[in-house]
VMD Tcl script that draws the C-alpha trace (Angstrom):
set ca {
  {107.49 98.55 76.66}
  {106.80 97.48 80.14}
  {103.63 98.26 81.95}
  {105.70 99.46 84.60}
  {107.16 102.11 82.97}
  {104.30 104.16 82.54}
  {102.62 103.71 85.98}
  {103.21 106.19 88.60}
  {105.76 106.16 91.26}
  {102.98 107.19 93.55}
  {101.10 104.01 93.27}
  {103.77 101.72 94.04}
  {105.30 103.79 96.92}
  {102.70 102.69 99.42}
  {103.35 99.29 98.56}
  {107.19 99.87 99.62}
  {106.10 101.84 102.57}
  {103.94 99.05 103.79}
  {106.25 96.28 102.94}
  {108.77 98.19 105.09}
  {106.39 98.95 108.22}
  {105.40 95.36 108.45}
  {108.86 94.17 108.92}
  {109.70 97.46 111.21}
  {111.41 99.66 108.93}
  {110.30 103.55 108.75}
  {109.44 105.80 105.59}
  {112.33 107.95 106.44}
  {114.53 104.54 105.75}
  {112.53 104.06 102.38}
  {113.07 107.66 101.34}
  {116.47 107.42 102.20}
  {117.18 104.53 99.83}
  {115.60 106.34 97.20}
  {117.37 109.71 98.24}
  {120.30 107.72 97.83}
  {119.75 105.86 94.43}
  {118.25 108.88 92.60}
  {119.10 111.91 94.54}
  {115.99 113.27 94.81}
  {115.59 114.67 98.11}
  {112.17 114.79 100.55}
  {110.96 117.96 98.93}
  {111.39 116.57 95.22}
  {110.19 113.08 95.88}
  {107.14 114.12 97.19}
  {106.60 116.64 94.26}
  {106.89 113.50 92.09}
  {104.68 111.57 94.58}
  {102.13 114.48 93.73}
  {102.54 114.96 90.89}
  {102.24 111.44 89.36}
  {104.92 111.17 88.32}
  {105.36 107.79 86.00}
  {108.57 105.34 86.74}
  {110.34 106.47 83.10}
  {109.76 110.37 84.09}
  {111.10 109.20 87.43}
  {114.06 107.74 86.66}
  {114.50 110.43 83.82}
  {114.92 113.50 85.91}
  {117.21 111.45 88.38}
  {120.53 111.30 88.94}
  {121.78 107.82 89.39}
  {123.94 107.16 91.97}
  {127.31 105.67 90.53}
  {127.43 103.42 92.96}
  {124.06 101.86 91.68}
  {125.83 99.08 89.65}
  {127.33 97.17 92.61}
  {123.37 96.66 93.46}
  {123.24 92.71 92.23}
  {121.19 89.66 93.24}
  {117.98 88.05 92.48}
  {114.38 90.26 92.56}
  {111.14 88.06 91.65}
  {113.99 85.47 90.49}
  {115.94 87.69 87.80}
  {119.34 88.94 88.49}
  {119.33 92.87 88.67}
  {122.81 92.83 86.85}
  {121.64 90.84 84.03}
  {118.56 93.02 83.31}
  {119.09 94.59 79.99}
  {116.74 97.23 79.42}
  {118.43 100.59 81.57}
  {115.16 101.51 82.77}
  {113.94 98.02 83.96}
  {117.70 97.85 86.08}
  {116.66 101.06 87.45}
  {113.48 100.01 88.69}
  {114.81 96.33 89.90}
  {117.71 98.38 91.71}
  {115.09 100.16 93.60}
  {113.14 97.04 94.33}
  {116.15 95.23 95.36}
  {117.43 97.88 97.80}
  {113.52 97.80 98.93}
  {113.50 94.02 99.66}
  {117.48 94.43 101.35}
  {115.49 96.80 103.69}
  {112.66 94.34 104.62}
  {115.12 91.86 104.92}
  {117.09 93.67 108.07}
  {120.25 94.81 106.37}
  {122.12 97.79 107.86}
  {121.32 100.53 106.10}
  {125.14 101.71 105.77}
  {125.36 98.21 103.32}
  {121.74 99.10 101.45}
  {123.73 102.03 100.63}
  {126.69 100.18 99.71}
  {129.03 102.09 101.90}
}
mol new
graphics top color blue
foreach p $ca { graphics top sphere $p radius 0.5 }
foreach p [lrange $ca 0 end-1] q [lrange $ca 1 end] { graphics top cylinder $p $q radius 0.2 }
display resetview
């Protein structure tokens, strides 16, 4: 079992939020991309921000979007498509739409719409 998986979603959110903010991109564009991936709205995100929620709870209570599989590419030099554990994808499809984000992309293709 990854490390990952048990740490909380909470700890690594501020890392996303800064990563975003330094390349001009807002927390309502990160929670957006999360909204859109795991359908947790404001109001339930930040009860798992709260509450500590770890990444395998996370990803647990969410509800995938089905368009999540068309996320592919390379994050820290593994392709997200290849990844064969389902909640390790999970996480890397969050990272990946993370780094699209930092990189500039239009939201409407983050989203994959």
């Amino acid at each position: 079992m990854s490390r990952i998986f048990t740490t909380s979603v909470s700890s690594v959110y501020p890392h996303y939020q800064a990563k975003l903010e330094r390349k001009g991109r807002t927390k309502a564009e990160l929670d957006e991309a999360i909204e859109w991936l795991t359908g947790f709205d404001d109001e339930a995100l930040e009860r798992h921000l709260e509450a500590g929620t770890t990444f395998e709870e996370f990803f647990e209570q969410a509800t995938l979007n089905p368009n999540a599989t068309l996320i592919t590419g390379l994050v820290c030099g593994v392709r997200v498509e290849e990844v064969e554990d389902p909640l390790m994808r999970k996480i890397r499809y969050l990272d990946k739409l993370v780094d699209e984000l930092a990189r500039g992309k239009a939201m409407e293709k983050v989203l994959r719409g």
